[in-house]
N, C-alpha and C positions, 0 to 999 in steps of 0.2 A: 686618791684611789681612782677619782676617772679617766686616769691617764691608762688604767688596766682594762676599762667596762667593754672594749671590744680586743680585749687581748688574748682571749681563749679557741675556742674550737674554731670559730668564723675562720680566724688568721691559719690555725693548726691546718683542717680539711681544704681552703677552700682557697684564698689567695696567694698562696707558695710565697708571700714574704714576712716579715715580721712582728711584730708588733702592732700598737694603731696604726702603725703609720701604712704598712701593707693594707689595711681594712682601711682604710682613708681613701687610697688610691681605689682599691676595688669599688666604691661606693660609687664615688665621680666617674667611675668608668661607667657603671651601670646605668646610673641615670643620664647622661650626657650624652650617652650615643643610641640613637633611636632608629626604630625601623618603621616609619607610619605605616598604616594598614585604610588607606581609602576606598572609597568605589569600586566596585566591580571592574568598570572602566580603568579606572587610574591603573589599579594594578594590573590589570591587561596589559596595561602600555607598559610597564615594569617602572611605574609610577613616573616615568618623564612628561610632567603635565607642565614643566614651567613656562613653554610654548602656545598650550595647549587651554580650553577655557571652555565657558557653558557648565562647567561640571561643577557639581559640590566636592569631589574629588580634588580640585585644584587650589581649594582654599589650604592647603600645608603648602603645597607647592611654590605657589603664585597667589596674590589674592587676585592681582591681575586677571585671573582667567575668571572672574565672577565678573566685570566688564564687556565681555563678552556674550553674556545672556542676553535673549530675545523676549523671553519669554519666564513664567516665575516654574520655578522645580521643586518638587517634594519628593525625598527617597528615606529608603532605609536598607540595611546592610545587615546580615548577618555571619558568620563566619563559624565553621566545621575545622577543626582540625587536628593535631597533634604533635608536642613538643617534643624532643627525647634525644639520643646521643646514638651515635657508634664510637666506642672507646676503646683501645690496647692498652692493656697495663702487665708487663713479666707475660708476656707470653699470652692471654688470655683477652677474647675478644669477648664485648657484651652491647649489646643492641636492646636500646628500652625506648620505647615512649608512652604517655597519656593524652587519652583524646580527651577533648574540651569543645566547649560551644564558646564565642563572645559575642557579643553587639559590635557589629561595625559601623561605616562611619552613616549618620544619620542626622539630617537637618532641613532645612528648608530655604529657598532663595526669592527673595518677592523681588520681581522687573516693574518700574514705572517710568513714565515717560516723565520727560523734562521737558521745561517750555524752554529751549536752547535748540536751534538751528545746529550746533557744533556737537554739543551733549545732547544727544537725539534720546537715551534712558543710564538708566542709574540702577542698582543689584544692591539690598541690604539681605544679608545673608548670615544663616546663626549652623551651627553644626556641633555636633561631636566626633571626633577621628581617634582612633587608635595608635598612639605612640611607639608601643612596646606588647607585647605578650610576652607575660611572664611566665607561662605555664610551661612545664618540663620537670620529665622524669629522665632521672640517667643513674647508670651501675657501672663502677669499675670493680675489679676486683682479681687477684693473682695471690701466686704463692711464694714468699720471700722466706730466703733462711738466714738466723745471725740479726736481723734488720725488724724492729719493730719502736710502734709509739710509745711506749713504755720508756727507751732506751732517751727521746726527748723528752718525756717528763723527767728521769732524772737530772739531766743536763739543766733542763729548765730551774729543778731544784734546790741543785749542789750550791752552797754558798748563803741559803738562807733556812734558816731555823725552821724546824718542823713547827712550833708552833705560831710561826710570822706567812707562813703560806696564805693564811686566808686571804692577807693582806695585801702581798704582791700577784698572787696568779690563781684568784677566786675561781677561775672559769675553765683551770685547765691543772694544775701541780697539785692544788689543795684537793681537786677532785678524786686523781691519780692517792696520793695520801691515805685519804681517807678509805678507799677499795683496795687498798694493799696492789695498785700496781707499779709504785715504789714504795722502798723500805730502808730506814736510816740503816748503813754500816758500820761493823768496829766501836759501838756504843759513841759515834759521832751522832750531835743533835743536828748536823746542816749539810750531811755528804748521802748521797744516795744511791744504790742500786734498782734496775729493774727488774721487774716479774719475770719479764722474756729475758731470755739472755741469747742462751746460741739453738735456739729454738725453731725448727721449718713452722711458718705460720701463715694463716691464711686470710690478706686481707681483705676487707670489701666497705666497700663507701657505697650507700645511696643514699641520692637526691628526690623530694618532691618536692615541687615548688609551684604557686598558682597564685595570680595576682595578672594586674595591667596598669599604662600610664597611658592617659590621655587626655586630650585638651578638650575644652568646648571654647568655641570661637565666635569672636562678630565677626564681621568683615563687607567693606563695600565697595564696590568697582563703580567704573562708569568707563565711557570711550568716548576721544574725541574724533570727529567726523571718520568713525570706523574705523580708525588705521590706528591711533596710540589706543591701549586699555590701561589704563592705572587701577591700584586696586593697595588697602590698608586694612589691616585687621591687626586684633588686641585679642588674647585669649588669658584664659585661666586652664593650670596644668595642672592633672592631680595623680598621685599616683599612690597603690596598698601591692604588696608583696605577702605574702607568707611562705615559709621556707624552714623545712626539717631535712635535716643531713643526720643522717645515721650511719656511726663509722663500727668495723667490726673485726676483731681480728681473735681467732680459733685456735689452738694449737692443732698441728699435724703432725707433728712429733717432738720428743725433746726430753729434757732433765724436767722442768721448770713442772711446779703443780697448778698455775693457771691452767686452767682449759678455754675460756673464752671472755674477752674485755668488750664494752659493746659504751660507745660514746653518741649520745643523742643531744646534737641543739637545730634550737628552734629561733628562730627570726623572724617577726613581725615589723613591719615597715609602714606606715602612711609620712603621704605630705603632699604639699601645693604649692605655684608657684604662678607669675604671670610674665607675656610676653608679649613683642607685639613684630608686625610684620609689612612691610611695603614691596612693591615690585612692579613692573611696567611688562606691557608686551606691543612688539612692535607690528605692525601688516601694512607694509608700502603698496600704496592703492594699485590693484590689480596686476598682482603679484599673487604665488600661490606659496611665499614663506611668509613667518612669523617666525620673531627675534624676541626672547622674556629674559627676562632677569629679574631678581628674589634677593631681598634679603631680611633675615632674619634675626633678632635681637639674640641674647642668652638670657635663659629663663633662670633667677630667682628661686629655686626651692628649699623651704624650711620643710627638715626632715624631721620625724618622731621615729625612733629606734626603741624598739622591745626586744630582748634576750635571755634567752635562757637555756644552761646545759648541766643533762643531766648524765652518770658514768655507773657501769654495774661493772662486777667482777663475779666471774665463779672458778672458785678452788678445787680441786679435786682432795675429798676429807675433811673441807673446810668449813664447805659452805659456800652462800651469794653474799655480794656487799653489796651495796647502792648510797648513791649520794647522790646533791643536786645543789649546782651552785644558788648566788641569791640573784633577782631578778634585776636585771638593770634594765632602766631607760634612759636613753639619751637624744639630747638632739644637738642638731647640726645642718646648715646651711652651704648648698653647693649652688655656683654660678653655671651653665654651662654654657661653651663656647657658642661667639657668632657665627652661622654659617651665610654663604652666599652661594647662588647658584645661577649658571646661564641655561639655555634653551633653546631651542633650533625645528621648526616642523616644516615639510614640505604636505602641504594637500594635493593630491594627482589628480585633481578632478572630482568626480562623483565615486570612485575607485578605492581607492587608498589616502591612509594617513601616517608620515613617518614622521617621530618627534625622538630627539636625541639632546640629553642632559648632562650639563657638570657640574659639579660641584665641588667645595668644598668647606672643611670644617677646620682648623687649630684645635687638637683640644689641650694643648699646653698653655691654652686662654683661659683654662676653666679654674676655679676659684674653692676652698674647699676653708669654711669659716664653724668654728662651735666654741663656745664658754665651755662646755662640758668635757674638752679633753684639754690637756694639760698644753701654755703655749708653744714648750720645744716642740712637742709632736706635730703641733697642726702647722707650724716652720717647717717642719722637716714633712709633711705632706708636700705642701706648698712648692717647697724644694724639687721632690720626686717628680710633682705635676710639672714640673716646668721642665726638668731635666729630660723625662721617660718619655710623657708624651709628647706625639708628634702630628704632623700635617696630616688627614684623612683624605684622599682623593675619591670621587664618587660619580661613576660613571652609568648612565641607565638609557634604554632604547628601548622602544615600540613600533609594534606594525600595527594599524588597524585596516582590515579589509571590507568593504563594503559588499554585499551582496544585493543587489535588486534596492530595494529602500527599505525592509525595513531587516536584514538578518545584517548582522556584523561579528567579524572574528578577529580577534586581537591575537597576538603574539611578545613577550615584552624579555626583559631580565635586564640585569647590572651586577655589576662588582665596584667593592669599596676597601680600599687597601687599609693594612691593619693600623692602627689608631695608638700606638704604643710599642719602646722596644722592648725586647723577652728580656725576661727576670734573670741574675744570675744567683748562683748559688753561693753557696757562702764561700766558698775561693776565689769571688769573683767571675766566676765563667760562665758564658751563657750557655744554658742546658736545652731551653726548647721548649720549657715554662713560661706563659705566659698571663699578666693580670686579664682576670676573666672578661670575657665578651671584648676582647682589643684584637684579636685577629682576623684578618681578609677573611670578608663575606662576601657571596656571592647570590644571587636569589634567579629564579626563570619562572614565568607565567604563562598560563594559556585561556584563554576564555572566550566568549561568547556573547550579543545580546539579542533581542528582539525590541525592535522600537517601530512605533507609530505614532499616529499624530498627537496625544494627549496622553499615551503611556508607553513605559519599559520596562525592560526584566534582563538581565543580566548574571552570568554566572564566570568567575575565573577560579582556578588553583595556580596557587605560589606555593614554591618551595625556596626556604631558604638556607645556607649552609654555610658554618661559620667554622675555621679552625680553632682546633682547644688543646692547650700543652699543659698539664699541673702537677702537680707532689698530691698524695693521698692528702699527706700531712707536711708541715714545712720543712721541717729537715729530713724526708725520707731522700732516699738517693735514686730512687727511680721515679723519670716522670711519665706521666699518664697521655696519652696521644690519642685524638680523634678528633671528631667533628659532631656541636651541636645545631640542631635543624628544628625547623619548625613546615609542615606540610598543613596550609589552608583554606578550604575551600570557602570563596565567598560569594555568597549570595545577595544581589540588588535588586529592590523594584521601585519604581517611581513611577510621579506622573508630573505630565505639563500642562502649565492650565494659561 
């Protein structure tokens, strides 16, 4: 039966492919591709730090650029913002978000001198940075006739015995079943019709979801006679989701005595993983460039999966039904892919600072391991991972202006091309559906600091925007189009001692 424990609404609402093996692929995509959330600084510069150093900031980036400290730094990070969507689905446009507060990135860097002529000081440095923000609200919702989820749980049905459902599709047919939004036909115990038949009906999906992944980091640099900075760090990754998808669909007119089906699940997620990290930055003595390079291990996460979905029906004459499937947990273990990254800053003087980043990632590297689902599936993940995904290119620039000595204003953003090809539908053709969070993102920054001799304060907003193609549900025939974003404001203040 664990080959079924995520074969319900997750797959139905949310990944537009099939079985585990669609939630398989969706899973590794979520956690594998990251948007870290640093310093005020970092993301000013639209996080191209891999050049760039002194900052706590730079330790995702570079550890290299902790090498470059003078001096020891203490900061802390907060971050303002809001997650949400602009959607079209049949015609109908809908714009949601929820604001949220998190902790950003916050750590400390102690500088001490070295008895070395060549190694003049040395940077042991400990942080927390933000991986991901899970937080987001999003609404699709339009009006479809003839076409409803009803019409897949039959499908899903036809073929196995009304009283064997529990057993193949606990989380989604047995549910449908048991609320009469199918009903055996012709005195067959295994053939099914649905509630909706030729029905104008009104659907609607929302999402809430709030959670984050992040690391805490060691890491320590040094430089030799100022022109190389090497720099190594080891972290611990840990990451909690929670996540309710409420799907809903109304009658607006028709024969059928449903009047409205309403599908609620709920996803809980914790896990941890470790990783470690090396990189170099170059400054040929008196010169006003630096040359860095990064690279970064795949991190190791054992996942813990909690699930649960619950389905109501109300009849007109009938009555309400309700059910609720039975609780699974499961776990599974995802590798995600190596990235590496280069680097490029010109300093103009006491004036300006230009740093420009690339990057990139494989996530067709990535690894997707569990006891808990049966072994053709997690084969045939394994399969799609290597087949679907693709090369990730990742491009990001900054400006920093200097004012007088101590006001500074940064300008930054990048784009990173999409990380997976679109899904096709069951005739094989690509529709425009995509496994979630896999399409070209793009992000832009604006910010600010004030610095002096022993302290700073810093503020940026990033906005980030990512394309989103899906099916309410997996076999509906329309897909849903828009862009999900995240708008955050982050707050820094430190000091130098």
């Amino acid at each position: 039966m664990m080959m079924n424990v995520r074969q319900g609404l997750t797959v139905l609402l949310v990944t537009c492919a099939f079985g585990a093996t669609g939630q398989g692929l969706a899973d590794v995509m979520q956690y594998s591709r990251q948007d870290p959330l640093g310093s005020a600084r970092a993301m000013g510069m639209g996080g191209a730090m891999t050049a760039l150093g002194a900052d706590l900031g730079s330790i995702w980036s570079n550890p290299a650029g902790l090498g470059m400290y003078r001096s020891s730094d203490l900061s802390f990070s907060l971050g303002f913002g809001a997650g949400g969507a602009r959607t079209d689905y049949l015609g109908t446009r809908n714009v949601a978000a929820a604001p949220h507060a998190i902790v950003g990135q916050l750590g400390v860097a102690l500088t001490m001198p070295m008895l070395s002529t060549d190694f003049k000081r040395s940077t042991f440095a400990i942080a927390y940075t933000p991986l991901k923000d899970f937080h987001q609200r999003a609404m699709w919702s339009g009006e479809a006739e003839g076409e409803s989820i009803t019409d897949q749980f039959a499908q899903q049905a036809n073929g196995t015995s009304f009283d064997s459902l529990w057993y193949y599709f606990p989380f989604d047919a047995e549910l449908a079943w048991y609320t009469y939004l199918i009903d055996t036909v012709g005195g067959a115990a295994n053939q099914y019709a649905p509630a909706f038949t030729s029905d104008e009906v009104r659907q609607e999906l929302r999402r809430d979801r709030s959670g984050r992944m992040g690391e805490t980091t060691i890491g320590f640099g040094t430089s030799y006679r100022d022109q190389l900075h090497l720099g190594l760090s080891v972290g611990i990754v840990s990451t909690e989701m929670n996540r309710v998808d409420v799907y809903r669909e109304s009658k607006i007119s028709g024969p059928s005595s449903l009047q409205e089906l309403s599908l609620n699940d709920r996803l809980e997620i914790s896990g941890s993983g470790a990783y470690w990290s090396f990189g170099l930055i170059l400054q040929p003595k008196a010169t006003p460039i630096r040359l860095g390079w990064s690279y970064r291990s795949g991190t190791v996460l054992s996942i813990e999966d909690f699930y649960q979905v619950d389905a109501a029906a109300q009849f007109a004459g009938s009555g309400s039904f309700e059910a609720g499937s039975p609780s699974s947990f499961v776990e599974y273990r995802i590798r995600t892919p190596r990235r590496h990254q280069l680097g490029f800053s010109w300093t103009l003087g006491k004036v300006a600072v230009v740093s420009v980043d690339y990057g990139q990632t494989n996530y067709a590297q990535a690894e997707f391991i569990s006891e808990d689902f049966s072994t053709e599936d997690v084969d045939r993940i394994q399969n799609d991972i290597e087949d679907d995904f693709k090369l990730e290119r990742q491009y990001r620039a900054g400006l920093e202006l200097r004012v007088q000595d101590e006001l500074r204003f940064r300008i930054g953003g990048g784009w990173r091309s999409a990380t997976a090809a679109p899904l096709t539908n069951p005739f094989g053709d690509a529709d425009g559906s995509l496994i979630e969070d896999s399409g070209a993102m793009g992000h832009a920054s604006i910010g600010g600091e004030y610095r002096v001799d022993n302290w700073y304060a810093g503020a940026t907003y990033r906005h980030t925007s990512t394309t989103d193609g899906r099916r309410l549900y997996g076999l509906g025939p329309e897909v849903a189009t828009g862009r999900t974003g995240l708008g955050l404001l982050m707050l820094t203040i430190g000091a130098r001692y």
